[in-house]
N, CA and C of each residue as an Amber inpcrd file, in Angstrom:
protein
   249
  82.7750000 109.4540000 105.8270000  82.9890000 110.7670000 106.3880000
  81.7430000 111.1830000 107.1490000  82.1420000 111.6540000 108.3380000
  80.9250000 111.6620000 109.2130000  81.0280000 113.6770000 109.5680000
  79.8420000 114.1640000 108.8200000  80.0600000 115.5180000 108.8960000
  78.1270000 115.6540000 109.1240000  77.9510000 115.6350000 110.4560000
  76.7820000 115.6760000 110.8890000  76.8150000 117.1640000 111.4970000
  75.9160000 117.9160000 111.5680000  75.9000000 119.5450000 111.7060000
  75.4770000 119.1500000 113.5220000  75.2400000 118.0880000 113.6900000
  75.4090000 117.9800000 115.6130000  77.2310000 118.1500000 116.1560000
  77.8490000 117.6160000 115.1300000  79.2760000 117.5220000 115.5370000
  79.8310000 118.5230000 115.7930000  79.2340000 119.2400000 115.1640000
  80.1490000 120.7170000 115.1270000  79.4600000 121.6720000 116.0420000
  78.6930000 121.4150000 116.8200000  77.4650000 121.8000000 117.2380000
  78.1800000 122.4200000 118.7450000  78.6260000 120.7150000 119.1700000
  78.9670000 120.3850000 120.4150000  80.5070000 120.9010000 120.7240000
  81.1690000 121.7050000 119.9290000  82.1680000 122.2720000 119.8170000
  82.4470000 123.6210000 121.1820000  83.2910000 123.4880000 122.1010000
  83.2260000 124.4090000 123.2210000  84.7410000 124.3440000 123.4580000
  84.8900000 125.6040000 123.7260000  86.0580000 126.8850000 124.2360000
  86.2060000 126.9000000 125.7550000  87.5310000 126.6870000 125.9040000
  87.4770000 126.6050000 127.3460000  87.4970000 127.9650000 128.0740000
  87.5230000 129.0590000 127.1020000  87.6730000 130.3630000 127.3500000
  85.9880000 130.7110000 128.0900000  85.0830000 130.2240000 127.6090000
  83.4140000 130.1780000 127.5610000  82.9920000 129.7030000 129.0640000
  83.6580000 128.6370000 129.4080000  83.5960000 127.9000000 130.8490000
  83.6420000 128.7450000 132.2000000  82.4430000 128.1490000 132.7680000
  82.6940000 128.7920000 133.9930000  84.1760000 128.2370000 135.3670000
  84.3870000 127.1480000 134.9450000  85.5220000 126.6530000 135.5470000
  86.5360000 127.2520000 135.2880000  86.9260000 127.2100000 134.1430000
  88.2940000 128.2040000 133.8190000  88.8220000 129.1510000 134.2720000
  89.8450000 129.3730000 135.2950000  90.3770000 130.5890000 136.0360000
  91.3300000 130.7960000 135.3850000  91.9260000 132.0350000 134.8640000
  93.0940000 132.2580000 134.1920000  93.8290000 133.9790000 134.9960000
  92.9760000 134.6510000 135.4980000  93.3920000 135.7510000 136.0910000
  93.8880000 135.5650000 137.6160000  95.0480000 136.3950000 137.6090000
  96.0580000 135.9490000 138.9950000  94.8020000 136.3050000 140.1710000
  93.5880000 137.6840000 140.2220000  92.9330000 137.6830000 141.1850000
  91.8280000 136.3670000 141.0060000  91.5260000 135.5640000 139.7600000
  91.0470000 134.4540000 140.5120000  91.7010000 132.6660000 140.8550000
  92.6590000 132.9840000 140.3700000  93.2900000 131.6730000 140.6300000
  95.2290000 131.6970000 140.9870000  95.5870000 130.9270000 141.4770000
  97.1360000 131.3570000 141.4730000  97.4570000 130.9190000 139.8160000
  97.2870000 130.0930000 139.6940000  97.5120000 128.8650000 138.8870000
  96.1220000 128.6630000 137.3580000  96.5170000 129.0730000 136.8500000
  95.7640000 128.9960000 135.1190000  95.7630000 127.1150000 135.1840000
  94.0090000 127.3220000 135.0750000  93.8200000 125.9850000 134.7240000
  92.0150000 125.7210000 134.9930000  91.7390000 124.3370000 134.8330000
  90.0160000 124.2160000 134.9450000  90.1560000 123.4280000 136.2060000
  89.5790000 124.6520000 137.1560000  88.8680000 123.9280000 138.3070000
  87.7020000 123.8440000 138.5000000  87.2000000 122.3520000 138.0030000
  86.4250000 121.5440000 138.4440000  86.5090000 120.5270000 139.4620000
  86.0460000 120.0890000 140.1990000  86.4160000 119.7750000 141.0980000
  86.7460000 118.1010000 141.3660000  86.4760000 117.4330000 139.8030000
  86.7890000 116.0420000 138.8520000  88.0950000 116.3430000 138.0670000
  88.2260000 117.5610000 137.7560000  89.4400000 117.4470000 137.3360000
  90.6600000 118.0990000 137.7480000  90.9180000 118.1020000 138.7540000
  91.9140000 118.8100000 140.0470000  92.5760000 117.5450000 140.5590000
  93.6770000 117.1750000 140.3150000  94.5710000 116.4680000 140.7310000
  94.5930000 116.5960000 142.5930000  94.7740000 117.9370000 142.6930000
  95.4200000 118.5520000 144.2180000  94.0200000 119.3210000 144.5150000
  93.4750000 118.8850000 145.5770000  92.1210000 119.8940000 146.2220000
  92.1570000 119.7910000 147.7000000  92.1730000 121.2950000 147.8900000
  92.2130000 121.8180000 149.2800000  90.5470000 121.6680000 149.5630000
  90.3090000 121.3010000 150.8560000  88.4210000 121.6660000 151.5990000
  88.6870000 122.6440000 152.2740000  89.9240000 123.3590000 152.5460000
  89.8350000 124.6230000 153.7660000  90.0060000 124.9650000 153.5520000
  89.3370000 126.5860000 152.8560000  89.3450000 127.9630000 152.3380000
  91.0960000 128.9020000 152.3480000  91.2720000 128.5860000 153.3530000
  92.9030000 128.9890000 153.7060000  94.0930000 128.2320000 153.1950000
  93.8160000 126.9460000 152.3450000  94.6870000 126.4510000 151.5110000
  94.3750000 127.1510000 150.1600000  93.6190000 127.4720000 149.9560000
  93.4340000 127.5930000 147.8200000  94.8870000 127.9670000 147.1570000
  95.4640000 128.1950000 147.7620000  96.7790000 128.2930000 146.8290000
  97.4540000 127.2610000 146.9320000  96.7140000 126.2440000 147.2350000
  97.3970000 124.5470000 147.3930000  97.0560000 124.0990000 146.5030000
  96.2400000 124.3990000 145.9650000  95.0690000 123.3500000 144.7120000
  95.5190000 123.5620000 143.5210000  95.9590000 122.2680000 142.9490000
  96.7630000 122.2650000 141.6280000  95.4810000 122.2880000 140.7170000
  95.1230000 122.9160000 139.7230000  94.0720000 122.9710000 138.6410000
  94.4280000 121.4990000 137.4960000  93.5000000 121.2810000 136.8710000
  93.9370000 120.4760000 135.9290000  94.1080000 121.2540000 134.7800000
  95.0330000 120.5130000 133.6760000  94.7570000 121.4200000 132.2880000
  94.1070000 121.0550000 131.1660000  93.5340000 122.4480000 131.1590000
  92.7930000 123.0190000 130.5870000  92.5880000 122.3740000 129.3160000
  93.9730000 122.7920000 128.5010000  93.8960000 122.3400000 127.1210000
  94.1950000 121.0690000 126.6400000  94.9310000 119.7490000 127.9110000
  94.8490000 118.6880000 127.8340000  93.3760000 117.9230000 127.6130000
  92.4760000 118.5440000 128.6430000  91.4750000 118.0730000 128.8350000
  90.1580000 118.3920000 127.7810000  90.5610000 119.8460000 126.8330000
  89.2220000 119.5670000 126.0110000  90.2380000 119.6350000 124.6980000
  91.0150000 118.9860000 124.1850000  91.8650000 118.5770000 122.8150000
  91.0090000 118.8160000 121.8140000  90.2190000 118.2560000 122.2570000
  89.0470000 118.2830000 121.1530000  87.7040000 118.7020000 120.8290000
  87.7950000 119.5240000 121.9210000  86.8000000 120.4300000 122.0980000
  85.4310000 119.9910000 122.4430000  85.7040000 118.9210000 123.5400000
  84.0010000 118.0330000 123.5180000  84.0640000 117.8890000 125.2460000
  84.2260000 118.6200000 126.3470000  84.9650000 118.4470000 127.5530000
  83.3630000 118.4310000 128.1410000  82.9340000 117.5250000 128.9080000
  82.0920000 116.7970000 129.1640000  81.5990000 117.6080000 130.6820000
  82.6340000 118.2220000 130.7950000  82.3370000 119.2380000 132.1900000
  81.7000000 120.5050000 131.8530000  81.6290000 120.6550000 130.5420000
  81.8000000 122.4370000 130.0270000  80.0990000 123.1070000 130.7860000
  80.4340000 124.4950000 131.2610000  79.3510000 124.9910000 132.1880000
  79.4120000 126.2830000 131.2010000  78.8000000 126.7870000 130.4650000
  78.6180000 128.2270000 130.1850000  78.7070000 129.1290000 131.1010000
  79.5770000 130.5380000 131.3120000  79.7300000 130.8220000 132.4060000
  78.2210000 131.7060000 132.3880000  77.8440000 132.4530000 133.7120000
  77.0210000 133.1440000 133.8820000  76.8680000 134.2660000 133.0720000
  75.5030000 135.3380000 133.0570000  76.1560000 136.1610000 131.7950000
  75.7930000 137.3430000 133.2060000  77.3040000 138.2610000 132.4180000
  77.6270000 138.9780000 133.1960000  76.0240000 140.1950000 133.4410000
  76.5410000 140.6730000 134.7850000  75.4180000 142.0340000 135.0760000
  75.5610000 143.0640000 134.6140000  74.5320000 143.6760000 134.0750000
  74.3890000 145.1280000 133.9000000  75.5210000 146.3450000 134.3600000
  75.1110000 147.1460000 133.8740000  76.4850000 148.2690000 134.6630000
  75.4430000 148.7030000 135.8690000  74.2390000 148.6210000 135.6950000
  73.3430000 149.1550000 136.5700000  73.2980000 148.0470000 138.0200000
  73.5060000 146.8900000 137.9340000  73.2560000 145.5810000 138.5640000
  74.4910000 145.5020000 139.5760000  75.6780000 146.1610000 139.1850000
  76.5710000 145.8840000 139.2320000  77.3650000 147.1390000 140.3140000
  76.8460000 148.4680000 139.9320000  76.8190000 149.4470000 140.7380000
  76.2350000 149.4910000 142.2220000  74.9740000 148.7390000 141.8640000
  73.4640000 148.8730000 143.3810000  74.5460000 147.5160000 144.1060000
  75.1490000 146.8950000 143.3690000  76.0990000 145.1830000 144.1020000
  76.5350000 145.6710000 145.4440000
């Protein structure tokens, strides 16, 4: 039995990811766009509703998804106002 406190360590949420689009204003299509795991990828800004995402929950089963980006941490209310 292999219960090493690294294992559990490396444990990540695809909710956490900066790839992960799930809201209709940022993606048509719920899924992780990365740009390795996109089946369908548009290069011209005026396609993005062409681009099939990959999924999400296929791809980290097990919670070890080799792409995972922490997303940014959000701005201030102050940061965000002066924007």
């Amino acid at each position: 039995m292999n219960s090493s406190p690294t294992a559990a360590a490396t444990r990540v949420r695809c909710e956490d990811c900066r790839w992960l689009r799930m809201a209709p204003w940022q993606a048509k299509k719920t899924g992780c766009y990365h740009p390795e795991h996109m089946p369908g990828k548009q290069k011209d800004p005026v396609l993005d509703e062409q681009q099939v995402p990959g999924d999400h929950a296929a791809l980290n089963r097990r919670g070890d998804c080799a792409r995972y980006e922490a997303k940014p941490p959000r701005a201030s209310l102050w940061q965000r106002l002066w924007a």
